[in-house]
C-alpha angles and dihedrals in degrees: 000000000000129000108242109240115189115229115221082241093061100054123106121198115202127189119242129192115210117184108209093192102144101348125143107253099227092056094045094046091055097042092053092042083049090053101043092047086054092238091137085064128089087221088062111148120172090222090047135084098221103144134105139251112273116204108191121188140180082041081163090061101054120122130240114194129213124012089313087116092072112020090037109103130178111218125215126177126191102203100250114110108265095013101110122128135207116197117194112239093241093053093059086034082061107038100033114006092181093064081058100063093027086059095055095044097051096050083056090052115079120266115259145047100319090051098045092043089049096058104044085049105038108031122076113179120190129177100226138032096272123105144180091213106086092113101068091055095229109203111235112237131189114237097189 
């Protein structure tokens, strides 16, 4: 009995819509990151990139539950002493909502250069519910 191991060339992308119109951050988060790592496929192998394009959009409209709005702070550090700084959730939700979600699903990838390399390739994240992506015919998928 042999392991299956996917070739590069056997692997098929696909391209996937998600509306995040009123979900919970955290579920949408792991089901994209799901999705973009290539775990829904039966092909799935952990050295290998074998997910799919994800296109989110309405990232503005996206739910946080509980009291995270305002106790939830990211936290950024430039490397000088005293020069870290929090910024409240609702500030970055406001100012730039696809942070928001890229930030989520990055801290549910593994760390390293495939999952680096997977989301700056394989996530587009958009405010509203306007995309460029049109041409690739993304199928819309439900994520509740």
């Amino acid at each position: 009995m042999k392991t299956y191991m996917p070739r590069q060339a056997d692997l098929e992308h696909k391209w996937h819509l998600v509306d995040a119109d009123g979900m919970v951050l955290g579920r949408l988060a792991s089901k994209v990151a799901q999705i973009i790592r290539g775990k829904h496929k039966p092909t799935f192998a952990p050295h290998a990139d074998g997910g799919d394009f994800v296109v989110v959009i309405n990232a503005a409209k996206v739910r946080l539950t509980g009291r995270k709005l305002q106790q939830k702070k990211y936290f950024r550090h430039s490397g000088y002493m005293g020069h870290d700084t929090l910024t409240p959730v609702a500030t970055e939700l406001a100012k730039h909502p696809e942070r928001v979600i890229e930030r989520a699903v990055f801290g549910m990838l593994p760390k390293g250069t495939l999952g680096k390399q997977v989301l700056r390739r394989k996530l587009r994240v958009y405010a509203g519910s306007e995309h460029p992506h049109q041409g690739q015919n993304p199928t819309p998928i439900d994520v509740r």
